[in-house]
N, C-alpha and C positions, 0 to 999 in steps of 0.2 A: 749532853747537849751536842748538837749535831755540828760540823764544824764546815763543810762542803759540800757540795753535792757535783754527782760525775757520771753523766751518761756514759756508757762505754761499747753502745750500740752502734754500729756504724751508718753511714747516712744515709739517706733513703727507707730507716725502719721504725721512722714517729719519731725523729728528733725535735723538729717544729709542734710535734702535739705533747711531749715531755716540757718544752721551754715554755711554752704558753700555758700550761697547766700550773705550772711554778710559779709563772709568774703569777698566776691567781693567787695559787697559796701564799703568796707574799715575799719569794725571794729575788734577789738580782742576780738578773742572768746575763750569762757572756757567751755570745754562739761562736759562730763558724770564724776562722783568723786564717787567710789565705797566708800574712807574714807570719802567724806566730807557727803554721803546720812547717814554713822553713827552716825557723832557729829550732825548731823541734829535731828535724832532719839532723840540722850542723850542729846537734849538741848542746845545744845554749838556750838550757835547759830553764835556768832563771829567767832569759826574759820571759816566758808562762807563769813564773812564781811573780812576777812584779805586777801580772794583771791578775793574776786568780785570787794575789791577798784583797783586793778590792771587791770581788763577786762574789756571790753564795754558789752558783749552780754554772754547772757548764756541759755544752752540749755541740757536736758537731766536729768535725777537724781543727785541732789536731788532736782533741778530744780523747777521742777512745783509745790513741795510743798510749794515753800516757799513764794509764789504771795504777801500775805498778809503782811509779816513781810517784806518781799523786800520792796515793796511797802510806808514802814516808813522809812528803812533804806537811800532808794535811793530815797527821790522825787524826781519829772519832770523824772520820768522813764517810757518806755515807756512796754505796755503787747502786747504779741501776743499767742493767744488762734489756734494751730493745730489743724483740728480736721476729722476725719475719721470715717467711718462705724467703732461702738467700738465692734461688733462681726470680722471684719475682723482686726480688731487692737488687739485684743485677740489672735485670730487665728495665726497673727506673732511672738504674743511674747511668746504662747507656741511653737511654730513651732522652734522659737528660742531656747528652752529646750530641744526637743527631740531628735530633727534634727543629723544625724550622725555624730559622730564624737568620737574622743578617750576619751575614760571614766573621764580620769581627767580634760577635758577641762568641760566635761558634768557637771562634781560635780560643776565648779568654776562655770560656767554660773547660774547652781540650789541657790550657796547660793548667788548670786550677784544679783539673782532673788527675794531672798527670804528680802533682803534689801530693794531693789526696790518694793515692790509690798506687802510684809507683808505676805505672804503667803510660806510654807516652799516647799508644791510643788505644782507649780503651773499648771500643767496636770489635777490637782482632781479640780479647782478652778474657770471655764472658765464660771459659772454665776456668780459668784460673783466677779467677774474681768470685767465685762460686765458693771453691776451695781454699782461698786464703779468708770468704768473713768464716765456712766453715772452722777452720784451725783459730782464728780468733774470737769466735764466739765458745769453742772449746778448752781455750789456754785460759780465759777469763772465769768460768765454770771451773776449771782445776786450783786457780788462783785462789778462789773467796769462797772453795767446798766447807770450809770448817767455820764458815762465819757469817750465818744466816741473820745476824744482829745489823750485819754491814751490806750485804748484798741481797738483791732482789731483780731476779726476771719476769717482765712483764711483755706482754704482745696486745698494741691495741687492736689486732686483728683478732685475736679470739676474746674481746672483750673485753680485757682489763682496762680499768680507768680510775675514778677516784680513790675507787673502795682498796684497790691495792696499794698506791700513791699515801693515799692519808694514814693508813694502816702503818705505813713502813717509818714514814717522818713525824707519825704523833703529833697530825694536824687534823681539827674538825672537816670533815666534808663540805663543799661549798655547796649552796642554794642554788648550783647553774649547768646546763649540759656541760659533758667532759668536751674538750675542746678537740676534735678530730681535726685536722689538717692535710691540705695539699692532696688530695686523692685525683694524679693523672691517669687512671684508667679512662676511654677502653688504650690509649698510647696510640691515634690517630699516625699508620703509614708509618708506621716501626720497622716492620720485616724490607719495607722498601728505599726506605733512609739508612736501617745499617749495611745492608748490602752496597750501597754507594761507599759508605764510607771504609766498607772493609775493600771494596774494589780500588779506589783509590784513596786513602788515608791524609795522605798529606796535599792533595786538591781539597778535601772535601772538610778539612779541619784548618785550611789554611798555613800551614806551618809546617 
C-alpha cells in the first residue's frame, strides 16, 4: 500500500498538472508553503512532518528537497521525478520574476524566489539555475537507481500522462483529458523585462 506521495521535480516542470491529476485520482494534496520552504531552511524539519501526516501527495517548495528525509520519514512512499528542458524551466521561472505586474506583487514573487531557489535575484542567476535543477535532477536519479518499485520519471512534455501515473500507483485510468496546466508560452517581452532587471535589480524588484 502506498503510503505518500512526492514530487521531487522542481517548479516550473508540471507541478500544477501532477497535483491536479492527483487530485482526480482521488488523493489530498498539499502544494507550495512559502513558511514551511523556511523551517525547511532552519532545520525544523517536523513542522513538514506535522502537515504531510495529514496529505497523501505533495508538490512544489519545499518539496523536492526534502526526497531524502521524506524518504525515512514516510516508507512504502512513492517518488515522482518531473522533468523538462532545465533552460526552458529556467526561462519560466524567471519569466515568472519579471513579467508585468504591480511592483509589490514583484517584490513578494522576488523574495518567495529567493526561498525557493537561494538566489536573491534570480534574473542575474539563469546559469546557475540551469546547473543546480541539472545536479538535482541527477542526485535524485543516483538516489532511487535501484528502486524502480519507488521511483518514476515522467515529462508531460514528451507525453506522459495517465497511462504512466496510473501504471506507477495501481489506479484505473480516469474517463477524462489529462489535465495539462499553466502553459506561459510565447513569455510576452521576456528578453526586454530581464534585461531591466538584470540592469538594475533592486529598482526593478523593489528590494
Amino acid at each position: 500500500m502506498i503510503n505518500k506521495i512526492l514530487y521531487v521535480g522542481h517548479g516550473k516542470t508540471g507541478t500544477s498538472t501532477f497535483g491536479t491529476a492527483c487530485e482526480v485520482l482521488g488523493y489530498k494534496l498539499y502544494e507550495n508553503d512559502l513558511g514551511l520552504q523556511i523551517a525547511w531552511d532552519n532545520g525544523e524539519h517536523y513542522k513538514l512532518w506535522e502537515v504531510a501526516d495529514k496529505y497523501d501527495v505533495f508538490e512544489d517548495y519545499p518539496w523536492p528537497y526534502t526526497y531524502k528525509e521524506f524518504d525515512k520519514q514516510y516508507p512504502n512512499s512513492k517518488f515522482v521525478l518531473g522533468v523538462r528542458d532545465n533552460q526552458d524551466t529556467v526561462k519560466s521561472i524567471i519569466y515568472q520574476s519579471v513579467r508585468d505586474r504591480p511592483q509589490s506583487e514583484r517584490t513578494r514573487v522576488s523574495k518567495a524566489d529567493y526561498y525557493h531557489y537561494h538566489y536573491k535575484y534570480i534574473a542575474l542567476h539563469e546559469k546557475e539555475l540551469i546547473e543546480d535543477f541539472d545536479r538535482h535532477n541527477e542526485e535524485v536519479r543516483e538516489y532511487f537507481k535501484d528502486r524502480p518499485d519507488d521511483f518514476i520519471e515522467v515529462s508531460w512534455w514528451k507525453g506522459d500522462g495517465w497511462k504512466e501515473l496510473c501504471e506507477f500507483f495501481d489506479k484505473p485510468i480516469p474517463d477524462l483529458p489529462f489535465p495539462h496546466r499553466k502553459n506561459a508560452y510565447p513569455y510576452p517581452n521576456y528578453e526586454r523585462l530581464k534585461r531591466m532587471a538584470i540592469r538594475n535589480p533592486e529598482k526593478f524588484y523593489g528590494w
